[in-house]
C-alpha positions as CSV (number, residue, x, y, z in Angstrom):
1,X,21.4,32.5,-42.6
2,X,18.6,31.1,-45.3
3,X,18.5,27.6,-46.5
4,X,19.6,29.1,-50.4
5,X,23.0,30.1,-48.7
6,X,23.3,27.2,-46.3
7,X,23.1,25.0,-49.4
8,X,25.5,26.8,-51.3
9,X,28.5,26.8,-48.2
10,X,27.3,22.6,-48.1
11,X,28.1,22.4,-51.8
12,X,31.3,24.6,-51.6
13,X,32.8,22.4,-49.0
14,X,31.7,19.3,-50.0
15,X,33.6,20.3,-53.3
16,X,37.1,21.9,-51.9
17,X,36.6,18.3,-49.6
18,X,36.7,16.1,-52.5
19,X,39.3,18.5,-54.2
20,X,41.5,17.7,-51.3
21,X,41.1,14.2,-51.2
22,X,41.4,13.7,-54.8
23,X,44.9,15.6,-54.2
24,X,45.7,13.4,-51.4
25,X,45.1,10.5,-53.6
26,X,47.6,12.0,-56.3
27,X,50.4,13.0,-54.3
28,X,49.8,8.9,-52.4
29,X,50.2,7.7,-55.9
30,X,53.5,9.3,-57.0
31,X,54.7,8.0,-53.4
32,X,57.9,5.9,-53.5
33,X,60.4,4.9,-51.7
34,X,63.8,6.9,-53.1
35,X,67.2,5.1,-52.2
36,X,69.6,7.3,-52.1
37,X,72.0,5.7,-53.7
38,X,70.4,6.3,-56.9
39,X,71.6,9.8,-57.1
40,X,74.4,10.2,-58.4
41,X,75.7,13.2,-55.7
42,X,74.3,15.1,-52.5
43,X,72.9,17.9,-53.9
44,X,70.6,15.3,-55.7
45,X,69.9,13.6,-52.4
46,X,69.5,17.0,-50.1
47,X,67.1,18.3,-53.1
48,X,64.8,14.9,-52.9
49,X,64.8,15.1,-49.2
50,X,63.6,18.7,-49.0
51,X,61.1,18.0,-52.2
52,X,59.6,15.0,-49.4
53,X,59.5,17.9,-46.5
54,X,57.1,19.6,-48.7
55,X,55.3,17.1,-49.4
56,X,54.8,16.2,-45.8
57,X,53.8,19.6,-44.8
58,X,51.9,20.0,-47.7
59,X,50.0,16.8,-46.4
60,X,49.8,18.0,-42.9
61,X,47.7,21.3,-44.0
62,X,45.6,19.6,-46.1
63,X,44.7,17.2,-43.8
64,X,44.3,19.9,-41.1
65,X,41.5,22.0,-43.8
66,X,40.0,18.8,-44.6
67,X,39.1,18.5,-40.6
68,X,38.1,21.8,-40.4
69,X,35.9,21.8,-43.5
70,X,34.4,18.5,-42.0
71,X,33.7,20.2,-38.9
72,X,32.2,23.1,-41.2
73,X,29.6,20.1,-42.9
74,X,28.9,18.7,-39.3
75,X,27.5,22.1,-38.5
76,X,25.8,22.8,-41.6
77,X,23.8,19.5,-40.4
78,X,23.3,20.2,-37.0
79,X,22.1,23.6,-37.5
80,X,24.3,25.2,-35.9
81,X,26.7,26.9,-38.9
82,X,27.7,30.8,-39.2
83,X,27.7,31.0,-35.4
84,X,30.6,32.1,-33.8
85,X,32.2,29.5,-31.2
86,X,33.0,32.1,-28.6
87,X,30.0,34.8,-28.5
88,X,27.7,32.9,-30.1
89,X,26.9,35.6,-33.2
90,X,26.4,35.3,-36.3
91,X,30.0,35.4,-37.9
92,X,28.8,36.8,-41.4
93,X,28.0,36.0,-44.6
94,X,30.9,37.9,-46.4
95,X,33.2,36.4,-43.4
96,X,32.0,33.2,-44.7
97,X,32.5,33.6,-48.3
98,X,36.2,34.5,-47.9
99,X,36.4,31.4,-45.3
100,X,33.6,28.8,-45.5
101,X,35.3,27.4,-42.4
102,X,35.5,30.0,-40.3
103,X,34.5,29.5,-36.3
104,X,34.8,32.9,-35.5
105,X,33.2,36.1,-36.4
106,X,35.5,39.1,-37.3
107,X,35.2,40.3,-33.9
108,X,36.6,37.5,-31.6
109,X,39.0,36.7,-34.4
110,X,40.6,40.0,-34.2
111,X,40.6,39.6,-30.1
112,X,42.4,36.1,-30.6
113,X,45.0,37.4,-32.9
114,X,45.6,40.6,-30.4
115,X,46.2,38.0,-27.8
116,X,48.7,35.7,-29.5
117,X,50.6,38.3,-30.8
118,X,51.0,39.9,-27.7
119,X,51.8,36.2,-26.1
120,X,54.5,35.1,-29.0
């Protein structure tokens, strides 16, 4: 991979990264505490309660891209980024484009979803 497209996967994550935070820091700010005795029934209350699962999950995947995108930037610096983890190829520009934080290359990603489909 050449230093023009290593600098343009740095700048792509280091934007969706700061997207991500900047969502975090919304979705932090609208965060209150909801008693439930403000609503006035319990299809109020059961819809708030699932509107806060979402949230939290929501949360939980962003936080989980944020790592891997980190991870991504860490390897950008190290050298080390468009390799694939297991084989140790190069995992592919247009791989890349579609998923700038991708650890494998099409190859052992295909092989790793054969195996956990065929283990649950």
């Amino acid at each position: 991979m050449n230093k023009r497209d290593l600098a343009r996967f740095k700048k792509l994550l280091t934007q969706q990264s700061e997207d991500i935070a900047g969502n975090v820091r919304k979705v932090l700010a609208g965060d209150i505490y909801v008693d439930p005795d403000d609503f006035p029934d319990e299809m109020d209350t059961a819809s708030s309660e699932v509107s806060m699962q979402f949230t939290g999950r929501l949360r939980e995947r962003e936080q989980g891209l944020l790592s891997k995108i980190e991870a991504a930037l860490e390897k950008i610096e190290e050298g080390t980024y468009g390799a694939c983890r297991v084989c140790g190829e190069d995992i592919g520009v247009k791989r890349l484009r579609a998923r700038p934080v991708a650890e494998l290359c099409i190859e052992c990603k295909s092989e790793q979803e054969k195996l956990e489909s065929r283990t649950g």
